[in-house]
BARO-301313 format. One record per residue (C-alpha): residue number from 1; x, y, z. Coordinates in Angstrom, 2 decimals, always signed. Example, Ala and Ser with C-alpha at 12.3 -4.5 7.8 and 13.67 -1.06 7.14 Angstrom:
2
+------+---------+---------+---------+
! resi !      px !      py !      pz !
+------+---------+---------+---------+
!    1 !  +12.30 !   -4.50 !   +7.80 !
!    2 !  +13.67 !   -1.06 !   +7.14 !
+------+---------+---------+---------+
***
This chain:
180
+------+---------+---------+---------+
! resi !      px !      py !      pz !
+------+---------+---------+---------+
!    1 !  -22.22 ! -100.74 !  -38.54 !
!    2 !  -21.69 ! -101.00 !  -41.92 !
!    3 !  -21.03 ! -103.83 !  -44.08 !
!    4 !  -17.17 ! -104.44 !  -43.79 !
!    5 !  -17.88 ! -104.25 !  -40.28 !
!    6 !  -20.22 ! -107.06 !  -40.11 !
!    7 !  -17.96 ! -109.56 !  -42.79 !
!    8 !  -14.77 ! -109.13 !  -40.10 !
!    9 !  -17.11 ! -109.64 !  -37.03 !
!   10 !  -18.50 ! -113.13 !  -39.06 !
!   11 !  -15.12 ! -114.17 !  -40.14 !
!   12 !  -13.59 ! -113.53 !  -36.33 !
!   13 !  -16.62 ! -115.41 !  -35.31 !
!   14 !  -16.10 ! -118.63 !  -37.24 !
!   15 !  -12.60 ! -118.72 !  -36.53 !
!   16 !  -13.65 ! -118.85 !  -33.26 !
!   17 !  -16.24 ! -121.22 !  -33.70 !
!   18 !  -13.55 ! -123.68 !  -35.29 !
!   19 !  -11.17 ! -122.67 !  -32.73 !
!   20 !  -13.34 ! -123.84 !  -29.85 !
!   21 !  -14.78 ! -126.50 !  -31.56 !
!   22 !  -10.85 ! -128.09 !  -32.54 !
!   23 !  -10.55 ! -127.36 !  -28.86 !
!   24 !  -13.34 ! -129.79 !  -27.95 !
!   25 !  -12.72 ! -132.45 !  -30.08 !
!   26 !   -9.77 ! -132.58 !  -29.48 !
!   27 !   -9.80 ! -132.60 !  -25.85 !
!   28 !  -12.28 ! -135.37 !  -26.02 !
!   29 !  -10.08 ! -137.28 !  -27.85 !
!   30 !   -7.23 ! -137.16 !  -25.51 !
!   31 !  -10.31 ! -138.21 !  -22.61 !
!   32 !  -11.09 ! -141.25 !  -24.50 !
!   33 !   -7.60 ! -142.58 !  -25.32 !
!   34 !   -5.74 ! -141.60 !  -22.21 !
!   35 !   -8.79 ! -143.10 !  -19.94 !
!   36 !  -11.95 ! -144.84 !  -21.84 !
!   37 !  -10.39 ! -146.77 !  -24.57 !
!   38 !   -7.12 ! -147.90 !  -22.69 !
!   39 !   -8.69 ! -148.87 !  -19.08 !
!   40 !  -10.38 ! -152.02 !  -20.25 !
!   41 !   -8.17 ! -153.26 !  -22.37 !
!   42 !   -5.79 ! -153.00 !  -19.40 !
!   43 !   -7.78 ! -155.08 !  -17.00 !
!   44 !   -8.91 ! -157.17 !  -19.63 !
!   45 !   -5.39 ! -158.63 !  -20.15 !
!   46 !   -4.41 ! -158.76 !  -16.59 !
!   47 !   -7.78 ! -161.26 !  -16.07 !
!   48 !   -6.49 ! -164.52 !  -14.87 !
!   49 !   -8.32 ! -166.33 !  -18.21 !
!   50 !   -5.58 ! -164.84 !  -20.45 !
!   51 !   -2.64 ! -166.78 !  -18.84 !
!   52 !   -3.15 ! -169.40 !  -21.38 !
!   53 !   -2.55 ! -167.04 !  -24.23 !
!   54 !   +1.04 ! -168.66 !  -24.58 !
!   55 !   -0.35 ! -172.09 !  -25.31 !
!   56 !   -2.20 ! -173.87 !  -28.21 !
!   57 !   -5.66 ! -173.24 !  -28.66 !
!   58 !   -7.17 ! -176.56 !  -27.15 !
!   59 !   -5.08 ! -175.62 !  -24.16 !
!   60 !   -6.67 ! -172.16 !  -23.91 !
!   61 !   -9.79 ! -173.90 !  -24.25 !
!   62 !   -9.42 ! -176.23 !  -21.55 !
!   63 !   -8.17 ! -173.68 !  -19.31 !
!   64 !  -11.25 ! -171.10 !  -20.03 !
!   65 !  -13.60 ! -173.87 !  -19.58 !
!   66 !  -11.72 ! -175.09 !  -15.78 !
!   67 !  -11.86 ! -171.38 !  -14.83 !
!   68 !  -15.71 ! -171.23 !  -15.97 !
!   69 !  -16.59 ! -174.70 !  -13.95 !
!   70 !  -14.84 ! -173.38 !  -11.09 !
!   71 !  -16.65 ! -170.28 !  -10.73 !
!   72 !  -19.91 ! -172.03 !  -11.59 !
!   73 !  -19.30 ! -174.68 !   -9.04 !
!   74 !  -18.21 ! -171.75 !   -6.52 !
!   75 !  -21.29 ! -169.62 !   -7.06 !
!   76 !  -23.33 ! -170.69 !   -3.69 !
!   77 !  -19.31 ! -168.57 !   -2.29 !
!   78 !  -19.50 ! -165.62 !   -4.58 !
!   79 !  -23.08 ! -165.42 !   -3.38 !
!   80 !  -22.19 ! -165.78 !   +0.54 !
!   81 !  -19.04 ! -163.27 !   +0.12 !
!   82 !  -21.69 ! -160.41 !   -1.68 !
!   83 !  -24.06 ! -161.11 !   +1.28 !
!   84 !  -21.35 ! -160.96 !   +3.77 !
!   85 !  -20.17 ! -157.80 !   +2.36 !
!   86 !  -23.56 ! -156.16 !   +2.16 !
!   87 !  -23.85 ! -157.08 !   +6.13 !
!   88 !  -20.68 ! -155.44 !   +6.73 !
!   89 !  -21.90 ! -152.33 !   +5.02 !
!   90 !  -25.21 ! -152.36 !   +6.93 !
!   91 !  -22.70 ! -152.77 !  +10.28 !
!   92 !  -20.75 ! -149.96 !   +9.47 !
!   93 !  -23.83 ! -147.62 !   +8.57 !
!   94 !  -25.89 ! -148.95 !  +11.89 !
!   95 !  -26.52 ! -146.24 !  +14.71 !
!   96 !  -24.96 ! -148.30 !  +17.20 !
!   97 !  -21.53 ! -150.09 !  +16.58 !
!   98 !  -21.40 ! -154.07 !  +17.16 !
!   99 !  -18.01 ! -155.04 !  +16.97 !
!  100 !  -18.87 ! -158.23 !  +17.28 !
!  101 !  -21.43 ! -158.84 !  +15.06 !
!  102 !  -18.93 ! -156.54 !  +12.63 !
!  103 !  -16.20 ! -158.85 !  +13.18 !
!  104 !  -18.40 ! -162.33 !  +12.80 !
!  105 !  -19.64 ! -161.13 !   +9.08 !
!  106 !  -16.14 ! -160.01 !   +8.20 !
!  107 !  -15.11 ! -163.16 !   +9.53 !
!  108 !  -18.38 ! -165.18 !   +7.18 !
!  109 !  -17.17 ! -162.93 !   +4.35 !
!  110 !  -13.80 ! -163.50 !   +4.39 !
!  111 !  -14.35 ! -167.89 !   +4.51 !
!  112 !  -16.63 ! -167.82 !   +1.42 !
!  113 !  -14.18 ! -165.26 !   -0.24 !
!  114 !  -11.29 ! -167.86 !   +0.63 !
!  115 !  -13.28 ! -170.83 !   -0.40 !
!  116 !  -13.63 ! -169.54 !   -4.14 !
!  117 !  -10.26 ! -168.75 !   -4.56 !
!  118 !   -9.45 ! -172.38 !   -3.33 !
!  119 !  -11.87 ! -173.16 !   -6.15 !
!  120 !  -10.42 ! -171.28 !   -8.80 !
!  121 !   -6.98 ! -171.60 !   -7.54 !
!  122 !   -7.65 ! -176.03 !   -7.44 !
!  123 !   -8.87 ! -175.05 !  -11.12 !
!  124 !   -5.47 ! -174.00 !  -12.06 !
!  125 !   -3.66 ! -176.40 !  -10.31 !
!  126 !   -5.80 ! -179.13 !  -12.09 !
!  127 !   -4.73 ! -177.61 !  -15.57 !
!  128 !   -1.71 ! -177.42 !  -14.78 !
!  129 !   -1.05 ! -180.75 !  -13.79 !
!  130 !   -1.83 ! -181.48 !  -17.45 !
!  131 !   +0.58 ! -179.57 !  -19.21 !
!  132 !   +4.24 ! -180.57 !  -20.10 !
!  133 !   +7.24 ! -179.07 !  -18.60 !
!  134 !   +8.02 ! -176.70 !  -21.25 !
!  135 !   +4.09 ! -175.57 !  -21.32 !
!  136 !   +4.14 ! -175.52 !  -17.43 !
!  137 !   +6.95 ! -172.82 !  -17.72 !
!  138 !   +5.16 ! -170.79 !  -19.91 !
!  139 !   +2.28 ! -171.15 !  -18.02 !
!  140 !   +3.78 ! -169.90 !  -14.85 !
!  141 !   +5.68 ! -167.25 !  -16.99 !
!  142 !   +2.21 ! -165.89 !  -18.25 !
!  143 !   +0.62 ! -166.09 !  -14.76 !
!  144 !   +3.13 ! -163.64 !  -13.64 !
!  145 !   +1.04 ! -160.58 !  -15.97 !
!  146 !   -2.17 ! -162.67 !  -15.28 !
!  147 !   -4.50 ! -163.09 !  -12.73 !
!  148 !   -4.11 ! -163.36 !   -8.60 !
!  149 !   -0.30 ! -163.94 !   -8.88 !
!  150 !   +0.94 ! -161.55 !  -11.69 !
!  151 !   +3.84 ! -159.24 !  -10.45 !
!  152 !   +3.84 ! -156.19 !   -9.86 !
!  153 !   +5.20 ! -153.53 !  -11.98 !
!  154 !   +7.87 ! -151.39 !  -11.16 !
!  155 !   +7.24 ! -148.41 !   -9.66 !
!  156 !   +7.90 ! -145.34 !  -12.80 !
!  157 !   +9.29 ! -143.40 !   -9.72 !
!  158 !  +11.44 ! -146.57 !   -7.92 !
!  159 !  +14.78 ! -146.03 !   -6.87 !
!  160 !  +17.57 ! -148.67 !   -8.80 !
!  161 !  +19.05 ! -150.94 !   -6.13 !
!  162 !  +21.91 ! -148.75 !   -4.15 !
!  163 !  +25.46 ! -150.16 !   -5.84 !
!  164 !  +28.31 ! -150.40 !   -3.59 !
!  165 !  +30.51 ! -147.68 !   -3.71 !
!  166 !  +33.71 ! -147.78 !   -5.82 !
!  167 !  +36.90 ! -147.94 !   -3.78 !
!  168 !  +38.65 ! -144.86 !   -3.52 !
!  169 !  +42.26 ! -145.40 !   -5.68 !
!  170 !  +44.22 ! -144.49 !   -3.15 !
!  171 !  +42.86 ! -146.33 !   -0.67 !
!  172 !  +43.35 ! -149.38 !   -2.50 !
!  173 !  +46.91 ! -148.42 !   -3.32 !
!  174 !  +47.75 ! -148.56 !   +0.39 !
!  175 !  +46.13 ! -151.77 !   +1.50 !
!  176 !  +48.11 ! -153.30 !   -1.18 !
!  177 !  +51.25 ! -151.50 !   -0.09 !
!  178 !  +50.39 ! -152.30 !   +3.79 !
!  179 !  +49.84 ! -155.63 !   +2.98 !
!  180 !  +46.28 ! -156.01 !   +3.87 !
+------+---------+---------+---------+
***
């Protein structure tokens, strides 16, 4: 090959190069926005300790620190419901099936699962019961994108709510001529 050759078989090569590397970056970008950067930011404002982010910041502060006593006090529950749910596992997995003993830990599981909710949920209540009426609303308002009771979102793909049908003209024309 002589020279010329070699200079168009470089160039070709580096656009290549910058091609595929474009390609790459670029792709990784759309990874990391579409699914790494956006995920936990996500969750992170659906947590139940953001559903004082409409009120003052001593009332934030008072909620945070409820939710945190609540779920320090409720520990020995957390602790029981991991347990239970680790027995359940080694149930499942186990050569030979035991319903019972299946059902008794999903039974254990599901009471210490229960009784920290009632925890955090007597938390809420408790914070709530010091707020005003017009911070209450907001409140609930804000606990409907926040924690345990936030609302779903519509469905992208839901159908609207079927209207009733218009009356055909004509139709109506004769009922009123009938009388009807």
């Amino acid at each position: 090959m002589n020279c010329r050759s070699w200079k168009i078989v470089l160039i070709a090569s580096l656009v290549f190069n910058v091609f595929l590397l474009g390609a790459i970056v670029g792709g990784a970008y759309q990874w990391f926005t579409a699914r790494g950067a956006t995920a936990p930011v996500r969750a992170q404002q659906s947590a139940l300790r953001f559903a004082a982010d409409s009120l003052s910041a001593d009332r934030q502060k008072a909620f945070v620190d409820g939710l945190k006593n609540a779920r320090r006090e409720g520990r020995q529950y957390a602790r029981e419901a991991r347990e239970g749910r680790r027995d359940v596992l080694s149930l499942l997995a186990a050569p030979q099936f035991d319903r019972a003993a299946l059902d008794a830990a999903l039974a254990r599981t599901r009471e210490a699962d229960s009784r920290l909710r009632a925890q955090v949920e007597g938390s809420v209540a408790d914070f709530a019961a010091s707020l005003s009426p017009e911070e209450r609303v907001a409140f609930a308002d804000s606990l409907k994108v926040h924690g345990q009771w936030r609302e779903p979102l519509p469905a992208a793909n839901a159908k609207k709510p079927a209207q009733k049908p218009a009356q055909n003209p004509a139709s109506e024309a004769s009922s009123e001529s009938s009388g009807e």
